[in-house]
N, C-alpha and C positions, 0 to 999 in steps of 0.2 A: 511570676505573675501570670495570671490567667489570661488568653489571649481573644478569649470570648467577651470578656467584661470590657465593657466601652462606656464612654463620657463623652458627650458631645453638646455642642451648642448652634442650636437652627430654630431659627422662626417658629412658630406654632399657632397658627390663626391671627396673625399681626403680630404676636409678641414675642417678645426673647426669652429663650424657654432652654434647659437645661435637662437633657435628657441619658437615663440611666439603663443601659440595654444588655443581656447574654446574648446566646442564642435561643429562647423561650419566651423572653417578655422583655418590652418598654416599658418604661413610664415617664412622663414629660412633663416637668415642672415648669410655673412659670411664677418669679419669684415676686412681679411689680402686682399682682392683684391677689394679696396677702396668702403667699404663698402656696399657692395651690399646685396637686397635681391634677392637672388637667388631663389628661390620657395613661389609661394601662391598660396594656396590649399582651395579648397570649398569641403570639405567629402574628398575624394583621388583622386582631378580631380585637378591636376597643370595647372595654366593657363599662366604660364611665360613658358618663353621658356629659355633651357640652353644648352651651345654648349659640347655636348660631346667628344669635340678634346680635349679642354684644360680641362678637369674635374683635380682636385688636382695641377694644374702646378702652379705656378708661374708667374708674370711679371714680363717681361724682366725691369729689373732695372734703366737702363739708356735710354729706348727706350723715345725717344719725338722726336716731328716735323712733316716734309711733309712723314715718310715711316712708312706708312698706315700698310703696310705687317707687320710691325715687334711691332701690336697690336693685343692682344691674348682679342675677343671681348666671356668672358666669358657669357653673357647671362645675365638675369635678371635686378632688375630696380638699378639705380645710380643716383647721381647729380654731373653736371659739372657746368661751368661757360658759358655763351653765351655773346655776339659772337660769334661761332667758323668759323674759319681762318687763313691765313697763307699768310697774305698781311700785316699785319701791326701790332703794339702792342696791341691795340686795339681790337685784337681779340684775342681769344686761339686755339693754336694749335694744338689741341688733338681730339681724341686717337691718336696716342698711347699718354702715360703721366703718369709720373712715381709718382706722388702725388696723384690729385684730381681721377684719374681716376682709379687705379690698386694702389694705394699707402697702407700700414697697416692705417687703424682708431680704435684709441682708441675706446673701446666698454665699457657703463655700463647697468645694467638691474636693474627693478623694478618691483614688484610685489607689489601692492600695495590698498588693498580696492578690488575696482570694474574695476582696471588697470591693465595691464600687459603692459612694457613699455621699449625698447631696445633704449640708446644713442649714436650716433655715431659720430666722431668729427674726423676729416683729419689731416694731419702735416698743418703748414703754407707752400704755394705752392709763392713762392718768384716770380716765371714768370707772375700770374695773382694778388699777394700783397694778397689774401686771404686765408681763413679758412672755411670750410665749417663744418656744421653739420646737423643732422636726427636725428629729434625725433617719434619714430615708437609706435601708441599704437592702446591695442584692447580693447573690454569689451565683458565679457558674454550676451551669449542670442543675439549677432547681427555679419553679415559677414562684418562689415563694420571697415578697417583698416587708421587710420587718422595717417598723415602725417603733420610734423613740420621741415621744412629746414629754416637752417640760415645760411647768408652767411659775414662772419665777415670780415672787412679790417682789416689785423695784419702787414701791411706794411708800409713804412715811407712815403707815397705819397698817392694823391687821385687814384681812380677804377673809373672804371663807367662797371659794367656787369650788368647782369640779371640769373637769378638761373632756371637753368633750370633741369628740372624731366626727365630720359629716362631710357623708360620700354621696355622689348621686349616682346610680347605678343605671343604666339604657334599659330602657322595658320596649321598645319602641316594636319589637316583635314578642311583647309578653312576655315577664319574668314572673319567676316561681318561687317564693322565700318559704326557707324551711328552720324551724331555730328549736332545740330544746328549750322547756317553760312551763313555769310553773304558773301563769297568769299573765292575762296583759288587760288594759281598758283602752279607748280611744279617748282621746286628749284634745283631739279637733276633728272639724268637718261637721256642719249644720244636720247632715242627713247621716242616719247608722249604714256604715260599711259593712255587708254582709262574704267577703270575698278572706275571711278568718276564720277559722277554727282547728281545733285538736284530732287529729287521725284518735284512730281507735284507743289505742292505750291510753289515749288524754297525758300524753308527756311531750309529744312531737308536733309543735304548731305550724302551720299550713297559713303563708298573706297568699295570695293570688292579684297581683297586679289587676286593674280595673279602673277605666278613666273616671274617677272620683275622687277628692280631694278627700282625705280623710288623714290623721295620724294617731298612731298608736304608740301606747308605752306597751315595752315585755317584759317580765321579769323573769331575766335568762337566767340558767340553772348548770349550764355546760359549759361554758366560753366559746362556744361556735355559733355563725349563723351561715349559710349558704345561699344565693341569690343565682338561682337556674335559669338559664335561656334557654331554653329547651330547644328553640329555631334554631341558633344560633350551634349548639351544643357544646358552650360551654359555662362553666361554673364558675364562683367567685364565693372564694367560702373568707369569712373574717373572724379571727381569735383574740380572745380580750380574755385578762384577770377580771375573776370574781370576788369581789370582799364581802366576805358573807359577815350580815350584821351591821354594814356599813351603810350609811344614808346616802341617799341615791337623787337627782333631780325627778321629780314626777315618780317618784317608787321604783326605780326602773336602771340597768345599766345601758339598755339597747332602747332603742327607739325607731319607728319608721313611719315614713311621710310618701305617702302618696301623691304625686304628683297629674291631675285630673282635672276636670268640669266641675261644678257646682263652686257654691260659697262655705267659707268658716267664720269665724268670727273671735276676733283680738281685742284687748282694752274697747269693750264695745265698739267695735267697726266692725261690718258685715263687707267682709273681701271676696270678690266675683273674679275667681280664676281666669275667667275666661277675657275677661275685660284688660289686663296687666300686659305692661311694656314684656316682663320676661315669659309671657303665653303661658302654658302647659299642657309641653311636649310629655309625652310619656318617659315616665323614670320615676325610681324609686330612691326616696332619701336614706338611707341606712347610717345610723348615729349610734355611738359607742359610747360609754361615757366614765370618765374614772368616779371615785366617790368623791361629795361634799368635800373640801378640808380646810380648816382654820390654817390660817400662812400669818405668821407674823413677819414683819417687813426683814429681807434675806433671805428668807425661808421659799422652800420648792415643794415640789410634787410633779410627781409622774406618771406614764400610761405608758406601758408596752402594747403595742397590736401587731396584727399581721396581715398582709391578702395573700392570697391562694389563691391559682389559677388551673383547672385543669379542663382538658379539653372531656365529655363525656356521652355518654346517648345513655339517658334517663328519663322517665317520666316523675322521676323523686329523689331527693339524697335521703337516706335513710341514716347515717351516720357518718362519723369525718373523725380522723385522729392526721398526727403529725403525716403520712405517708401520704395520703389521699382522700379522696368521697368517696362513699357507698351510694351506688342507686341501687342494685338488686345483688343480697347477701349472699355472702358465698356457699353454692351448694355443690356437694359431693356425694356424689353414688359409688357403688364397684365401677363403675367403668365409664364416668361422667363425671367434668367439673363445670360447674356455670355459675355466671356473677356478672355484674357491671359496673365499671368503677373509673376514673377518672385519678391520675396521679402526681403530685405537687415534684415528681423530678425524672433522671433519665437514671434506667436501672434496668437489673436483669430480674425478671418475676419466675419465682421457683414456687410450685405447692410443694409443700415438707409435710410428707404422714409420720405420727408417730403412735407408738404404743402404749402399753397401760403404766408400763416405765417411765414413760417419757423421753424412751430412746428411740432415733429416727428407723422408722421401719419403710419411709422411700421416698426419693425425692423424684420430681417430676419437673421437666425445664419450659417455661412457658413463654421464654423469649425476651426480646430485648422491649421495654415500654417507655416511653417519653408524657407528659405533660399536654404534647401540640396533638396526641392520637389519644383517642378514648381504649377503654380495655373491656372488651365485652370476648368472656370465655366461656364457650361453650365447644369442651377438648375431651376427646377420649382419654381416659388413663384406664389404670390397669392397679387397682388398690389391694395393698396386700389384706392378707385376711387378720394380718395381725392389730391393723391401724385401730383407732377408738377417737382421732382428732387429726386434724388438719391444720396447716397456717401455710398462708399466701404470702407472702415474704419479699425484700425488696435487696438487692445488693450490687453494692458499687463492681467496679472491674475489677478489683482485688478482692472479691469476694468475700470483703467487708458485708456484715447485717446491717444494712438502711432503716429494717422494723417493720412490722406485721401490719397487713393492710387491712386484713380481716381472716377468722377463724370460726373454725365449726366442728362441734361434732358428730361425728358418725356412725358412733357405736355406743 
């Protein structure tokens, strides 16, 4: 058993909280205000946001429906049901929502091997016939925290929802979202959000946090999005399956809410941000969402995700695979390598040149790289005359292949 992976149980803003730690990242569950986690931390940089009006209160018990005010939106990430609405059965209409969203979830923990692993499971919510649950795990030696929701029908009739993830992310020193997409529209917000659009190739979409309420659907193309602190420096990228063909709430797998000034407007009610018990603080809501699915009662569905944490000095993620972020791609001269990049675990970073064979023609050692330090190279080497390609490379102490952070050719 790993002696890095811990499980502990301490207070967290008034409440009993359950928390899952290596040496790279926390995160801190708290199971009585439907099961959130409320903090996840890269070294002692929290990158969720939590609302410090309601730290230790309670949900209002019986609060459900169209009165939005009499929802205490603690902060941190949850799962609801999608649709949400307040037109029809068919949809849910929450927050507020005295079950799925603010309700006690049964909580169990494991420790286990190379696992550290918190359960969490809802009451049955009779208004939407289901049951939800989170299975949260980490492993030593990586920032990267996997995610397992299930969404049970324990009611006497068919559903038809979709499970959807919503995080709130700190903007409070300016966050930076960057998402591969094919499209996106706004969904709320009285006034047009201008702080969106497509970098040049028109495939790489650019939010820019901005105190205005506004929210958008995207229709993500990649299974990544990444959420930059640029102040802060560092990153929070989230991974989700795509079903391509599959129907989606608002057209859409990903979703994000702005959290700002101004009014929207719901079931005809014109709602002034600024006016509301839970304010609005700076943060960015980031929602995931599986597809639409017909459940007959017994019947399940699921969503795998992921966060990703690395520490980076970027003005942009330009790209993300299982290893790490991309902010500035990796370049290679005769006798120069530069790039900057951020990495989801602790490894040895090697450039590997090879030839037109695709036999190595030389490796170059570029150190030991961790998650809590950014990786910004700018290194003399000495390339042979035979290279034609490059790969930046990741491997354990046994010199094990971790996998390619990023490559380039040079000839």
């Amino acid at each position: 058993m790993s002696e890095e992976l811990k499980i502990r149980k301490d207070p967290i803003g008034g409440w009993p909280a359950v928390h899952l730690s290596n040496s790279l990242i926390t995160l801190s569950v708290v199971p009585s205000i439907g099961g959130r986690v409320m903090d996840l931390r890269l070294g002692e940089t929290n990158v969720f946001y939590g609302n410090p009006r309601h730290y230790g209160q309670k949900a209002i018990s019986d609060a459900q429906g169209i009165d939005i005010g009499l929802w205490r939106n603690y902060g941190g990430s949850k799962v609801w049901p999608a649709p949400q609405g307040w037109s029809g059965d068919q949809e849910w209409p929450g927050p507020p929502d005295p079950v799925l969203d603010s309700g006690p979830y049964d909580c169990t923990t494991s420790l286990n091997g190379e696992v550290a692993s918190v359960h969490l499971k809802s009451q049955h919510d009779e208004y939407s016939g289901v049951t939800l649950q989170r299975d949260i795990k980490i492993r030593p030696g990586t920032s990267v925290v996997h995610l397992h929701h299930r969404m049970h029908n324990t009611s006497k009739r068919p559903v038809r929802w979709s499970i959807w993830q919503v995080t709130q992310v700190d903007a409070a020193k300016g966050l930076e979202i960057f998402i591969p997409a094919k499209g996106f529209h706004q969904t709320l917000g009285d006034e047009p959000f201008r702080s969106i659009d497509f970098d040049i190739s028109g495939t790489l979409l650019h939010l820019g946090y901005k105190n205005q309420v506004a929210k958008f659907a995207v229709e993500a193309n990649a299974g990544w999005f990444a959420s930059l602190d640029r102040a802060r420096g560092v990153v929070l990228v989230e991974t989700f399956p795509i079903s391509r063909g599959a129907t989606y709430p608002d057209g859409a797998a990903t979703a994000f809410w702005m959290s700002g000034a101004g009014t929207f407007t719901i079931h005809g009610d014109c709602i002034d941000m600024t006016g509301g018990a839970n304010g609005c603080d700076p943060h960015v809501e980031t929602e995931v969402m599986g597809p639409l699915t017909n459940l007959e009662p017994a019947e399940s569905c699921e969503l795998r995700t992921a966060w990703r944490l690395a520490a980076i000095s970027a003005e942009e993620i330009v790209s993300v695979n299982h290893c790490g972020a991309v902010g500035q791609k990796l370049a290679v001269e005769t006798s120069r390598v530069k790039g900057s990049f951020g990495v989801f675990c602790t490894a040895d970073l090697e450039l590997i040149a090879f030839d037109r064979a695709s036999q190595i023609a030389g490796t170059f050692g570029l150190g030991k790289v961790s998650p809590l330090q950014p990786v910004v190279l700018d290194e003399k080497i000495s390339l042979p005359p035979s290279a034609v390609r490059c790969s930046l490379m990741l491997f354990d102490e046994h010199k094990n292949r971790l996998g390619i952070l990023d490559h380039v050719q040079v000839r």
